[in-house]
C-alpha positions as CSV (number, residue, x, y, z in Angstrom):
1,X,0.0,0.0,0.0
2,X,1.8,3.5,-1.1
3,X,1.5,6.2,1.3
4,X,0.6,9.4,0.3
5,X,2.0,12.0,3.1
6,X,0.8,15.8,1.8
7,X,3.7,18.5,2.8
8,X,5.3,15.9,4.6
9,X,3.0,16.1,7.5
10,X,-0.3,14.6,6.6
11,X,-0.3,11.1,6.4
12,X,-3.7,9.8,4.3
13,X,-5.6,7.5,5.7
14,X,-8.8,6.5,4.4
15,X,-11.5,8.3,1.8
16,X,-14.9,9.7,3.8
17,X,-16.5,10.8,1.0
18,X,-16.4,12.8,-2.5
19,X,-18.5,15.0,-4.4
20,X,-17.9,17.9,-7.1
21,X,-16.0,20.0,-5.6
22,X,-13.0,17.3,-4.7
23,X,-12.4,14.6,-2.0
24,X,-12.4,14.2,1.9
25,X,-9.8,12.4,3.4
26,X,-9.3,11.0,7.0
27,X,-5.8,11.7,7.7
28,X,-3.0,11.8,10.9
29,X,-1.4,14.9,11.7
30,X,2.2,13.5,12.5
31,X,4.0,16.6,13.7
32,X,0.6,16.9,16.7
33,X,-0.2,13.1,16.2
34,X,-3.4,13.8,15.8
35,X,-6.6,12.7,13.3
36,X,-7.5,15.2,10.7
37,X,-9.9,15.5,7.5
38,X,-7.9,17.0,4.6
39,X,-10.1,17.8,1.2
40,X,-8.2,17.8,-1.7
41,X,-9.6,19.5,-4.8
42,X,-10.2,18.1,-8.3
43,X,-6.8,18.7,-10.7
44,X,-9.5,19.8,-13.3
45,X,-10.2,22.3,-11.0
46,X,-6.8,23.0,-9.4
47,X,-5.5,23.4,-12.7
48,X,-7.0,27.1,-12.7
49,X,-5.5,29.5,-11.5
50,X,-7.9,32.0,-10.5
51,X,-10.0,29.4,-8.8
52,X,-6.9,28.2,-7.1
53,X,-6.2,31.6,-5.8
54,X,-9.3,32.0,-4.8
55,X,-9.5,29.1,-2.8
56,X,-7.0,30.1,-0.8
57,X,-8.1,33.2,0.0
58,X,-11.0,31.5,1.3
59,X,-9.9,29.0,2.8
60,X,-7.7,31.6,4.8
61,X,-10.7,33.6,5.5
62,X,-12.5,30.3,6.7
63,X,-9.4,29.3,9.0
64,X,-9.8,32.4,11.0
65,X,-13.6,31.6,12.0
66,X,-13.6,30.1,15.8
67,X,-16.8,28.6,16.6
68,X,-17.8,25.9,18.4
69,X,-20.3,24.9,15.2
70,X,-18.1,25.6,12.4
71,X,-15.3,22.4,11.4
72,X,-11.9,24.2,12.3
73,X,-9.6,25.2,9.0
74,X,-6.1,24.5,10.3
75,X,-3.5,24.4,7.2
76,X,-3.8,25.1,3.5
77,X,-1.5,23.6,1.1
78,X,-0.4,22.0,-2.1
79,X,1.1,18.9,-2.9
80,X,1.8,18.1,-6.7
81,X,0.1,20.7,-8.4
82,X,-3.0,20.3,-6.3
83,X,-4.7,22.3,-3.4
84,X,-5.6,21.1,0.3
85,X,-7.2,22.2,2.7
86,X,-6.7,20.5,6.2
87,X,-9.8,20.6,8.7
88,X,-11.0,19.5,11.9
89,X,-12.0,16.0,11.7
90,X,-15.8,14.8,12.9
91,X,-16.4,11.4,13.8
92,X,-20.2,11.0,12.9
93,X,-22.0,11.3,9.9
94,X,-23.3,14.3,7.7
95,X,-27.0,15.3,7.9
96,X,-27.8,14.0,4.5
97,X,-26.3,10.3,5.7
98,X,-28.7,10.9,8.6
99,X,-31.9,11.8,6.9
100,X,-31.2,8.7,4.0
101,X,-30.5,6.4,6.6
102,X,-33.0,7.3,9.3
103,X,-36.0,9.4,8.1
104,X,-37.3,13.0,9.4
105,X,-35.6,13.7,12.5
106,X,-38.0,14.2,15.7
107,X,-39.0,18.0,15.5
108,X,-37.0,18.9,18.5
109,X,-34.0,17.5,17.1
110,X,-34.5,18.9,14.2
111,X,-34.8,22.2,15.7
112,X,-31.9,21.8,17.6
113,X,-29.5,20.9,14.6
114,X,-31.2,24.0,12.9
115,X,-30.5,26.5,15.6
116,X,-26.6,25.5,15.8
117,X,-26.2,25.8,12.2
118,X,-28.1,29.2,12.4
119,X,-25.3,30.5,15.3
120,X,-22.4,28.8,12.8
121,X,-23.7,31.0,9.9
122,X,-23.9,34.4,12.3
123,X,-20.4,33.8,13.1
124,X,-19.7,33.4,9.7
125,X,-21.6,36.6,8.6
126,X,-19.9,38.9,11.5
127,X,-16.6,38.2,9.9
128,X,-18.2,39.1,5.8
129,X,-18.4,35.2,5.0
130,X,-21.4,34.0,3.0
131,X,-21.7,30.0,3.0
132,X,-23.5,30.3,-0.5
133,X,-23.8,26.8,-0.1
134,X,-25.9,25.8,3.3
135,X,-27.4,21.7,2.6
136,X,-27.7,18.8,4.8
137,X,-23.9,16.8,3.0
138,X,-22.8,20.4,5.0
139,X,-23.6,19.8,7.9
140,X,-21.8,17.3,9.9
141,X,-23.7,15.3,13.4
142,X,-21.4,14.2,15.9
143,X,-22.0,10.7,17.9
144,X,-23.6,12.4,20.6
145,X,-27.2,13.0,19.6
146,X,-28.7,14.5,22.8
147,X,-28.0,17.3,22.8
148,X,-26.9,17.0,19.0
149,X,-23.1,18.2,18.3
150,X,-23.4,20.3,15.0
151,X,-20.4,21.4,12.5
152,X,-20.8,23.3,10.1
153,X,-18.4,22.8,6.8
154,X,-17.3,24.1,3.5
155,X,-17.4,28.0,4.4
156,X,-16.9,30.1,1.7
157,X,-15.2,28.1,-1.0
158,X,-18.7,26.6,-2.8
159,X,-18.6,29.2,-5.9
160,X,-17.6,27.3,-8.7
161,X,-17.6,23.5,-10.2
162,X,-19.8,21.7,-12.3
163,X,-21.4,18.6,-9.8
164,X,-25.3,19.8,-8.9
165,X,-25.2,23.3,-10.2
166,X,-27.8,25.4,-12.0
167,X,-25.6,26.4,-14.9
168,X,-22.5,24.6,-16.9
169,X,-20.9,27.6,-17.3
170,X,-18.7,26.7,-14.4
171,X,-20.0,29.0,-11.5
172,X,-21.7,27.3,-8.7
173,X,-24.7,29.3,-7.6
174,X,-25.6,27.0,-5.0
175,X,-26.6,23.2,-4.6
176,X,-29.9,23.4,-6.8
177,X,-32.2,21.9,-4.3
178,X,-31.4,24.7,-1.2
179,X,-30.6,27.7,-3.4
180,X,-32.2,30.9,-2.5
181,X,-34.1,32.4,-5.1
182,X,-31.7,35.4,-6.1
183,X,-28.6,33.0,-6.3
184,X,-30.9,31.5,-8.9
185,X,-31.3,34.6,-10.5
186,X,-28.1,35.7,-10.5
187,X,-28.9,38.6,-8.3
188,X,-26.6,39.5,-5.1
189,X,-26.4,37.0,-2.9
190,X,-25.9,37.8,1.4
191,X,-26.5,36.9,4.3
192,X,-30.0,36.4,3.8
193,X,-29.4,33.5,1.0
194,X,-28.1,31.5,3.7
195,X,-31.1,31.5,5.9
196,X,-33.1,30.3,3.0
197,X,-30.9,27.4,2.8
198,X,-31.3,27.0,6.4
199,X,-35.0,26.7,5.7
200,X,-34.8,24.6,3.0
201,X,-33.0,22.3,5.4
202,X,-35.1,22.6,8.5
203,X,-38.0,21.7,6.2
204,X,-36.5,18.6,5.1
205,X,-35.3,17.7,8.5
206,X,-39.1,18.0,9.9
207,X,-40.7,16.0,6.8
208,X,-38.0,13.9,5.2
209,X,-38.1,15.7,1.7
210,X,-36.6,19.1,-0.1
211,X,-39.6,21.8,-0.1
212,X,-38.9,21.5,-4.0
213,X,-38.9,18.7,-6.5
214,X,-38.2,18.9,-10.7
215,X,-37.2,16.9,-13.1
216,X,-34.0,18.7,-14.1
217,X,-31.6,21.3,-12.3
218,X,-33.2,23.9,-13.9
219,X,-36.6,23.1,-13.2
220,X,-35.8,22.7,-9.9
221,X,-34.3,26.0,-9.4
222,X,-37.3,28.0,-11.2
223,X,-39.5,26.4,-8.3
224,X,-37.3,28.3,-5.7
225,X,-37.8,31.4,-7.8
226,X,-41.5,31.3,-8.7
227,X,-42.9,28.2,-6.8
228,X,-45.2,28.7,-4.1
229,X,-44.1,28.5,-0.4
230,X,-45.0,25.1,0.9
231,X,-46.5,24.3,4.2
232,X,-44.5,21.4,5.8
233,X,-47.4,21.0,8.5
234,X,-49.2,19.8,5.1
235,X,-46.8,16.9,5.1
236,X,-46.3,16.6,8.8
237,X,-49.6,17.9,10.3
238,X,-48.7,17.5,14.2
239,X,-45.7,19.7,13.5
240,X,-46.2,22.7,16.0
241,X,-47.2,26.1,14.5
242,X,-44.5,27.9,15.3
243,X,-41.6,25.7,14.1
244,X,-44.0,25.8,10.6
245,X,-43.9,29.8,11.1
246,X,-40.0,29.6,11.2
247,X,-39.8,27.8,8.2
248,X,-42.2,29.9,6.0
249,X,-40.6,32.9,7.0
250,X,-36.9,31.5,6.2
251,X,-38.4,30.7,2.7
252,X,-40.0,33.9,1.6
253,X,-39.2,35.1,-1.9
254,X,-38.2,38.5,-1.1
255,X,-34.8,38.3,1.1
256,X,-36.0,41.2,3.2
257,X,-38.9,39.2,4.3
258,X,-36.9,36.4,5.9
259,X,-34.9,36.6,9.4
260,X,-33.1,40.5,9.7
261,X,-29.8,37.9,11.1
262,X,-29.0,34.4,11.9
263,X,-28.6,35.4,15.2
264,X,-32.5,36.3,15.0
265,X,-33.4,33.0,13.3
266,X,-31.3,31.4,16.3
267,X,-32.9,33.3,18.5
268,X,-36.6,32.2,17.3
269,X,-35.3,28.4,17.2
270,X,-34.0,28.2,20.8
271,X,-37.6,30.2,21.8
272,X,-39.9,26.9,20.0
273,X,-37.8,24.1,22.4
274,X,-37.9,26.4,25.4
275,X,-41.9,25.9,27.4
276,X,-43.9,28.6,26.6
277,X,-45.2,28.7,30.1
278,X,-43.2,27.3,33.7
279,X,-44.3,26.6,36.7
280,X,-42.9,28.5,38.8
281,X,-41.6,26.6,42.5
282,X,-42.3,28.9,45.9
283,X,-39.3,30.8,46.0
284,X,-38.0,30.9,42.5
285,X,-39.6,34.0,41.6
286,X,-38.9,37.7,42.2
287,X,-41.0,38.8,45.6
288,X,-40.9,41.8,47.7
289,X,-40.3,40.2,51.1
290,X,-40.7,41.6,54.8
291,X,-37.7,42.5,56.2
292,X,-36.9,40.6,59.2
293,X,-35.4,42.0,62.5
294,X,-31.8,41.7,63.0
295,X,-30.9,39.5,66.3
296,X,-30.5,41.2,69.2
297,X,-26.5,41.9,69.7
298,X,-25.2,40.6,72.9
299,X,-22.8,42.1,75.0
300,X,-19.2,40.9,76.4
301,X,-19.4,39.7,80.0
302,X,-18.9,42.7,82.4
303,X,-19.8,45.4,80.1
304,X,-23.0,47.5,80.5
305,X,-24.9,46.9,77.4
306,X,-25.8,50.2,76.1
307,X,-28.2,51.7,73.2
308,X,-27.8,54.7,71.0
309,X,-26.4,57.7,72.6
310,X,-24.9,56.1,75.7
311,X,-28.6,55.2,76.8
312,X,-28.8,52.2,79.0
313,X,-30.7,48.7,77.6
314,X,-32.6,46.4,79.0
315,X,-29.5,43.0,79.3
316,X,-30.8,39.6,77.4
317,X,-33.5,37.8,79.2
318,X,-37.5,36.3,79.0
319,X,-39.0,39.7,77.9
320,X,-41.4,41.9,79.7
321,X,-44.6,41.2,80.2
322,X,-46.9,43.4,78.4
323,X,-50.3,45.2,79.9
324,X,-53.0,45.3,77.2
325,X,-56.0,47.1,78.0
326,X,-59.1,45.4,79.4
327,X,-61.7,43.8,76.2
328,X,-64.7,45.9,76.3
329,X,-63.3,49.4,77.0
330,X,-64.9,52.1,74.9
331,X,-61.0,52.6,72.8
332,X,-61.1,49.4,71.9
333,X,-65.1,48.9,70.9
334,X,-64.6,52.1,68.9
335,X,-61.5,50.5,67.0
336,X,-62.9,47.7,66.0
337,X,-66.2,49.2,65.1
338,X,-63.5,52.0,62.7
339,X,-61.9,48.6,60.8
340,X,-65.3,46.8,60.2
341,X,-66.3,49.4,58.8
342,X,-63.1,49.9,56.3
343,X,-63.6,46.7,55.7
344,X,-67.4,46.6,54.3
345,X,-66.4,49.4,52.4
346,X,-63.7,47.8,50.0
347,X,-65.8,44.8,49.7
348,X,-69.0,47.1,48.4
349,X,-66.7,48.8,46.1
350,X,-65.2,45.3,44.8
351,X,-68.9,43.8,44.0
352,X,-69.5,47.0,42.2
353,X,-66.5,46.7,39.7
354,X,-67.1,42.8,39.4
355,X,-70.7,43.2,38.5
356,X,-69.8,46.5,35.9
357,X,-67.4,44.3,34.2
358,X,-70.3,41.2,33.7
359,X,-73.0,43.4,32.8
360,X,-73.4,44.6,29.2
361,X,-73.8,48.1,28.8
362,X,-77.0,49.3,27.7
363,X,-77.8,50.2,24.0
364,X,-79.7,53.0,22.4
365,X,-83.4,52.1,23.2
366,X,-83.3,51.0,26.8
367,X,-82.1,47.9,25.7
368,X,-81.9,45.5,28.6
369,X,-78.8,44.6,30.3
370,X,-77.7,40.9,31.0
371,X,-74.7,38.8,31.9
372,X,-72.2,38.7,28.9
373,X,-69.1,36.5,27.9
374,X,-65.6,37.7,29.1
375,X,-65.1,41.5,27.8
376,X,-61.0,40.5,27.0
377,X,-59.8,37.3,25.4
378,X,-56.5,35.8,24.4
379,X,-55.0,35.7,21.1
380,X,-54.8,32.0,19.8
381,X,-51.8,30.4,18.0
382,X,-52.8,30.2,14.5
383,X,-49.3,30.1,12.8
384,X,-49.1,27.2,9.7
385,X,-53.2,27.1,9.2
386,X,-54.6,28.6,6.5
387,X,-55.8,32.0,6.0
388,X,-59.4,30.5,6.0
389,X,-58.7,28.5,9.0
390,X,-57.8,31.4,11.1
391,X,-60.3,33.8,10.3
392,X,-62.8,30.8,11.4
393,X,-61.4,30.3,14.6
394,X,-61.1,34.2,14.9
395,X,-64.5,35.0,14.2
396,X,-65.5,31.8,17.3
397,X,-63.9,34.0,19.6
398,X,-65.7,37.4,18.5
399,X,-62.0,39.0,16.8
400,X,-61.9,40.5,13.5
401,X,-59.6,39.6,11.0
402,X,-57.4,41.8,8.9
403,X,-55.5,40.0,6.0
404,X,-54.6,40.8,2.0
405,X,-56.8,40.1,-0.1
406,X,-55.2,36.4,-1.0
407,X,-54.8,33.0,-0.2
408,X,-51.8,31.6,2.1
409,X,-50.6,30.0,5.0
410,X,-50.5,32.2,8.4
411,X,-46.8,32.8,9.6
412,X,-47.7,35.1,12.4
413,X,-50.8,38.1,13.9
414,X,-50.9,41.4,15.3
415,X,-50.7,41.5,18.2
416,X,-48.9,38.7,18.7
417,X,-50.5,35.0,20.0
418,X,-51.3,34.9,24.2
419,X,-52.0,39.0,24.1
420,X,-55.1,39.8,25.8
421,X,-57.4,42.3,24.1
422,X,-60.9,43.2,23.7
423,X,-63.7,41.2,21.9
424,X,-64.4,42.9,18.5
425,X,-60.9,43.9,18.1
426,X,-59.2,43.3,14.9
427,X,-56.3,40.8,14.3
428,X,-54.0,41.5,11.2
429,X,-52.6,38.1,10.0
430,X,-49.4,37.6,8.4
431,X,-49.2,35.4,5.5
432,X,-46.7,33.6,3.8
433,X,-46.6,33.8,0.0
434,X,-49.7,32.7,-1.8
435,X,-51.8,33.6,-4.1
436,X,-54.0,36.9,-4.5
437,X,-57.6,37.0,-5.5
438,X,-56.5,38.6,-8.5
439,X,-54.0,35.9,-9.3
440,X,-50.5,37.6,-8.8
441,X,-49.1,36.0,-6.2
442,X,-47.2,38.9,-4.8
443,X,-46.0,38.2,-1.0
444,X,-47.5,39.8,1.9
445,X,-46.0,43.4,2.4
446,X,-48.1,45.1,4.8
447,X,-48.1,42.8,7.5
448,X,-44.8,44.3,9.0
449,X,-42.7,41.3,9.2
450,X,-41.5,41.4,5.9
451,X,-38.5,44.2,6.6
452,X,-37.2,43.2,9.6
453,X,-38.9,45.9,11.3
454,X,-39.7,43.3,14.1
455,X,-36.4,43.3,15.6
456,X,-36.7,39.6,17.1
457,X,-37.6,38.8,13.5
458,X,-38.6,35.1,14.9
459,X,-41.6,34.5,13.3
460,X,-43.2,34.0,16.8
461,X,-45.7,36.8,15.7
């Protein structure tokens, strides 16, 4: 068996896996005697220079992230003609092994695994990094699968080959089943083409397929430009509503209706696992409590105990018996009579507020008043139904509903679900992109969550 030992340091061992952009090798560091993955680039592709040169620049920009979910750069090189990159070695499998082997994930896993990619790809963007390539072969799963340990890999360098991209003119826009819609296009791609990858993989983690299918690359990619938004709780109905309301805002059209950061789509992950309500043990939460006496101080033996100013106090012993006036004395009848009295008197005023706040008020033409359902009520959950759906269950609980005039899936309301408000009161809904009554399937721009005005930008609308 030759050995094959790259800049005399890196001693390959076995191949892990290969796709279009070169191979992955598990190798042994000898100078730290330690494992490593090194990934060795095509020679078609090593053969260019300017792809060469690019790929080290990224490569050094990649070496210089430090994150506990991004796969550590440690050493570039080249060894015969041909570029390497060595990285930090995972022992595990990569999220599309997973998902062929095993299925959808459990939704909290799934969530999880999205949230640590979603901190990976804000480290990323604070340093001016786009992935440009965000899939499930990119993500790498550690043994340890509760909590799930999450790498992200292949920061940066994703912009050109010819395996799974939408053109053959050489640049790589993006793995043709997670590409955002303006990499399609050709447009400028940021930040915000990430986290539409990020969807694209959450909804396959949740329901065990792409949100897209075609027959060809290209077909494929004009669903992610044109296609409507799918629902995933149409494939996996028990999925909870606000999970679905993550995903359909991650895969709006318009970047600048998705997540304002990753750190906001993080955010809005770690927010679904948490409970939305705890019960709370005596003592755990914040009280004002009574402030309790200090003990008395006690004196060295001989010395006069004394008080403030020299005064004289009374030493340590049973304490003094205490002379209450006699029951019955007029003081004391008088008193009591004075708290009684207080007493009847908040009670009275009490009644009077409950009963205003059951009785209806009445209407022009003496109408006559009667007992009425509760004046306030809460604001229900209705993230992943359907516009139709939610102005049903709306209407049950005497609120208004406020939506364009089209057809979609609800991805949050104002105000937002749980907030208490008056019966008759009107409830905007924000949809994910649908179609319009008059057929043109433009996205939903006056709901407010399409700019990131909402600064949590978490879909928990």
């Amino acid at each position: 068996m030759i050995t094959v030992l790259l800049g005399d340091r890196y001693e390959l061992d076995r191949l892990i896996s290969g796709g279009g952009m070169g191979a992955v090798w598990r190798a042994v560091d000898r100078r730290l005697d330690r494992p490593v993955a090194v990934k060795l680039l095509r020679r078609e592709l090593a053969e260019d220079p300017a792809f060469v040169e690019r790929f080290r620049r990224e490569a050094r920009a990649a070496g210089g992230l430090s994150h506990p979910n991004v796969a550590g750069v440690f050493d570039y090189g080249e060894h015969a003609g041909q570029a390497y990159i060595v990285m930090e070695l995972v022992e595990g499998e990569n999220l599309a092994e997973r998902l062929a082997r095993g299925g959808p994930l459990p939704w909290p896993q799934a969530v999880a695994v999205a949230e640590q990619v979603a901190r990976a790809l804000a480290a990323a963007h604070a340093r001016g990094l786009v992935h440009r390539d965000v899939k499930p072969a990119n993500v790498l799963l550690g043994r340890q699968l509760d909590p799930p340990m999450v790498k992200v890999t292949d920061f940066g360098i994703a912009r050109t080959g010819h395996a799974s991209t939408l053109t053959g003119t050489g640049s790589l826009l993006g793995s043709a089943g997670y590409v955002a819609p303006e990499q399609a296009s050709g447009a400028e791609v940021g930040p915000a083409a990430d986290l539409y990858g990020l969807g694209c993989v959450l909804f396959e983690m949740v329901t065990g397929r792409a949100p897209y299918r075609g027959e060809t690359v290209v077909a494929l990619a004009t669903q992610h430009v044109s296609g409507p938004v799918p629902n995933p709780r149409e494939l996996r109905p028990e999925l909870p509503g606000a999970v679905a309301a993550i995903i359909l805002k991650a895969l709006q059209k318009d970047p600048g209706a998705r997540f304002e950061s990753a750190s906001a789509m993080a955010d809005a992950l770690a927010g679904v696992v948490e409970p939305a309500t705890a019960v709370r043990q005596p003592g755990e939460a914040t009280e004002v409590l009574p402030v309790v006496a200090a003990a008395a101080a006690t004196t060295l033996p001989g010395a006069a105990p004394t008080g403030y100013g020299g005064r004289r106090t009374r030493p340590p012993g049973p304490p003094r018996r205490r002379r209450y006036p006699r029951s019955g004395t007029p003081g004391t009848l008088a008193r009591v009579a004075a708290a009684l009295a207080v007493v009847a008197l908040v009670l009275v005023a009490w009644l009077s507020v409950r009963d205003a706040n059951q009785a209806v008020p009445a209407r022009q033409g003496g109408g006559v008043t009667g007992p009425a359902p509760a004046a306030r009520v809460r604001v229900p959950d209705l993230r992943g139904l359907s516009d139709q759906a939610a102005r049903a269950a709306l209407q049950r609980l005497g609120l208004r509903a406020v939506a364009p005039k089209r057809h979609g899936t609800v991805i949050g309301t104002r105000p937002r679900p749980g907030s208490l408000v008056r019966r008759g009161s009107a409830v905007r809904l924000l949809l994910a992109a649908g179609v319009s009554e008059g057929g043109n399937g433009e996205g939903d721009r006056t709901g407010g969550h399409g700019r990131g005005k909402d600064k949590r930008g978490d879909g928990e609308s």
